[in-house]
C-alpha positions in Angstrom: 40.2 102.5 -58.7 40.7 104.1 -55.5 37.2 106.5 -53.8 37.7 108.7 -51.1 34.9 109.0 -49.1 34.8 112.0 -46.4 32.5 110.7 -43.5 32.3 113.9 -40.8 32.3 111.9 -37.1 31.5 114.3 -34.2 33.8 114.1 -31.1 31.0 112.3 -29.4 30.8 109.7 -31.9 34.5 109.0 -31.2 34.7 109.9 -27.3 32.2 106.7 -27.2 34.2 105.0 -29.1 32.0 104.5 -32.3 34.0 104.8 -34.7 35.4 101.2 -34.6 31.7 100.2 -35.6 31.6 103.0 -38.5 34.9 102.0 -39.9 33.4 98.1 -40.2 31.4 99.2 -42.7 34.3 99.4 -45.4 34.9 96.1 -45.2 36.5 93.4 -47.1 34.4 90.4 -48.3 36.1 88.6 -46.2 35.4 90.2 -43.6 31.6 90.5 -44.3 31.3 86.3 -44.3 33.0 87.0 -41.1 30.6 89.2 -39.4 28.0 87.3 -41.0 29.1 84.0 -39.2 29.2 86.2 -36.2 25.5 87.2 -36.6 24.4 83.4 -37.3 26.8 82.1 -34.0 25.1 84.7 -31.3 21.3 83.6 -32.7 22.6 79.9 -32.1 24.2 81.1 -28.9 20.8 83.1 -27.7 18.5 80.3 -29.1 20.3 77.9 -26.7 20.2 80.2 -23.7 23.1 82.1 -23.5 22.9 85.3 -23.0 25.2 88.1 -24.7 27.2 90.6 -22.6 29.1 91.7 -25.9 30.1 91.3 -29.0 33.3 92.4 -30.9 35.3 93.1 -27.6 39.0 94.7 -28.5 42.3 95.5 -26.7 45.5 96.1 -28.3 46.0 92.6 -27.6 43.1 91.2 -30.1 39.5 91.0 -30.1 37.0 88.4 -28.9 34.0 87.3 -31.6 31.4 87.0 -28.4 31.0 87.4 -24.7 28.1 85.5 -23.4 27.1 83.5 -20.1 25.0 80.5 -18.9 24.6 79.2 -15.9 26.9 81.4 -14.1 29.7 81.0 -16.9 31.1 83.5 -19.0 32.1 82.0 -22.5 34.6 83.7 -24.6 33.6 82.5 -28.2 35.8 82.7 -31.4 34.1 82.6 -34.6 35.2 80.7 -37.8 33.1 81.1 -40.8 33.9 79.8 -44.5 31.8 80.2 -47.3 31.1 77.8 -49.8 28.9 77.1 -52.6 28.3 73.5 -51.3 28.8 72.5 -47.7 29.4 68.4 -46.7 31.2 66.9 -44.1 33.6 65.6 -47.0 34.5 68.9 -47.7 37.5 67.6 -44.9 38.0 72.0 -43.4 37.1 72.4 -40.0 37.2 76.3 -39.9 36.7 76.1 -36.3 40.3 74.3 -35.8 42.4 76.7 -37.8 43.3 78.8 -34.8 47.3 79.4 -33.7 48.6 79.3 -30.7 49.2 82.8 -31.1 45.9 83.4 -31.3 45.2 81.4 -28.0 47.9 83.7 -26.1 45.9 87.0 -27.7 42.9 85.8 -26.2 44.2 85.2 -23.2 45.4 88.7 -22.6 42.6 89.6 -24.1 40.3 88.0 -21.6 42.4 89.1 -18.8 41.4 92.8 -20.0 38.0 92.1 -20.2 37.9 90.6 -16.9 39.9 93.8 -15.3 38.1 96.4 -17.3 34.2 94.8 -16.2 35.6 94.4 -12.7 34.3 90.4 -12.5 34.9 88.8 -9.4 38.3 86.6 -9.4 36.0 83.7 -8.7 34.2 84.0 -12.3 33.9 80.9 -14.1 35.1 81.4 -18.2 35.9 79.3 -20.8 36.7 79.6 -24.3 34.8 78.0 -26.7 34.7 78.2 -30.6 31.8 77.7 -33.6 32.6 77.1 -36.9 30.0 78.2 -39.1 29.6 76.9 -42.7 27.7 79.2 -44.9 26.0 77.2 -48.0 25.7 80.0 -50.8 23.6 77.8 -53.2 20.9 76.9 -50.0 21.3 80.0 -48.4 21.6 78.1 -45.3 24.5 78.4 -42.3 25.7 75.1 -40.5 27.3 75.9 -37.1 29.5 73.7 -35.0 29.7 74.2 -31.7 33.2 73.5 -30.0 32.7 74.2 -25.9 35.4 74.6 -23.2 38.2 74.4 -25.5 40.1 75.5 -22.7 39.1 76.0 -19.0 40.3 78.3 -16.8 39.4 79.2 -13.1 40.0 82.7 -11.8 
């Protein structure tokens, strides 16, 4: 069954460019574990000291999870998150490792933009660094992996 829902957005709501965030409310399961993850990797991020500059960053080129920085380095995170009603190391799926080539390129460009777009100075410091995060349904409990400086770059 298909529901139509009107939702009246004012011309401010989408001159600011809200309405991406209004439309993520519709989502797909899928795509709640995944914003979920996202949640549960910037509280590990912040409880480590990394501060976040932004989250959910998109071009037409792709999106980044999370923008952060520590100690003068600004880390473009992907997020990976699988849900399961038991997590062990057996289970042998490493969320954090399923990501394409073709993803890398999108995030590349994707990074370039954000660079451009918040003027940062050539000389910035980034990597790219990814965190798998395992949600355990049963416990109610998240295990994140932390992947850093997949791949380094120097601007």
């Amino acid at each position: 069954m298909i529901k139509i829902i009107k939702v009246h957005v004012s011309r401010e709501t989408l001159h600011k460019g809200h309405l991406l965030h209004m439309i993520r409310i519709f989502t797909s399961e899928t795509q709640k574990i995944g914003e979920l993850g996202e949640k549960i990797a910037l509280k590990f991020l912040k409880d480590r000291g990394f501060v976040s500059r932004e989250t959910n960053f998109y071009t037409k080129y792709g999106e980044i999870d999370i923008i952060c920085e520590k100690e003068g380095i600004i880390h473009f995170v992907e997020v990976k998150t699988v849900s399961r009603e038991t997590y062990s190391d057996s289970n042998g799926y490493d969320p954090e490792f399923n990501i394409s080539k073709n993803k890398i390129k999108k995030m590349e460009f994707v990074i370039q933009q954000y660079i451009e777009k918040r003027r940062a100075p050539r000389e910035t410091h980034f990597q790219i660094d990814v965190i798998g995060v395992f949600l355990n349904v049963l416990e109610k409990k998240a295990y994140v992996r932390y992947t850093d400086n997949v791949f380094y770059e120097y601007w």
